[in-house]
C-alpha positions as CSV (number, residue, x, y, z in Angstrom):
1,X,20.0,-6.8,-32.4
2,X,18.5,-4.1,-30.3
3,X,15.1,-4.8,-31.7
4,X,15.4,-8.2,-30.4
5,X,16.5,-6.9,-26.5
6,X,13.2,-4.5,-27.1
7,X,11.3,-7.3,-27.7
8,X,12.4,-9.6,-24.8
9,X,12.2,-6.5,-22.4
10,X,8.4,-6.1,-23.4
11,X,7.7,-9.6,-23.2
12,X,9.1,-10.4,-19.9
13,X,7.4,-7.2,-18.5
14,X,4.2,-8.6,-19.9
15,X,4.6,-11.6,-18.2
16,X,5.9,-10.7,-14.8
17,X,2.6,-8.6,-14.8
18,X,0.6,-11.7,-15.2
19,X,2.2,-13.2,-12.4
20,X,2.0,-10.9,-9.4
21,X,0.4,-11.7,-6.3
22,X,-0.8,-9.2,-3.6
23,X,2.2,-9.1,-1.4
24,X,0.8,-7.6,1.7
25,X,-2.8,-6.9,2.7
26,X,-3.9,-5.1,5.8
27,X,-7.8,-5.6,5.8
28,X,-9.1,-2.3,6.6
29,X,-12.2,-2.4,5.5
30,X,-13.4,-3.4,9.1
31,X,-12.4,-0.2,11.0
32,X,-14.6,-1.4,13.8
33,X,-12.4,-4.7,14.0
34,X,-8.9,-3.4,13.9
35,X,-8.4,-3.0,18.0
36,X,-9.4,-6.9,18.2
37,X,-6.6,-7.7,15.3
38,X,-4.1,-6.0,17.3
39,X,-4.1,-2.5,16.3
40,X,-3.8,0.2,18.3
41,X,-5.7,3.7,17.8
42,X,-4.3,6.9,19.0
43,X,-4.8,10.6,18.4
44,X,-1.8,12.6,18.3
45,X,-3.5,15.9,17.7
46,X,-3.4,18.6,19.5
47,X,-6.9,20.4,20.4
48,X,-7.7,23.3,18.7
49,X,-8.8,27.1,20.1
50,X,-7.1,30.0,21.1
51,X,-3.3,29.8,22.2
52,X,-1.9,32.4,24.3
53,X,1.0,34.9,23.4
């Protein structure tokens, strides 16, 4: 009996991964192109050098 579920498991994962579809996809390969889609580019560090103590 188990050997059956084991083999039904396998099976289904096989075919599940035959199936699959890109859910999402963000297109970055065109860094150049990502303001005009919308996104928004920002740095958020903080400049480097001496501090003071």
């Amino acid at each position: 009996m188990y050997k059956k579920a084991i083999t039904a498991l396998a099976l289904s994962g096989i075919f599940a991964s035959a199936h699959a579809d890109i859910l999402l996809q963000q297109n970055f390969d065109n860094v150049g192109g990502l303001t005009a889609a919308g996104w928004v580019m920002t740095n958020a560090s903080t400049p480097g050098g001496l501090t003071t103590t």
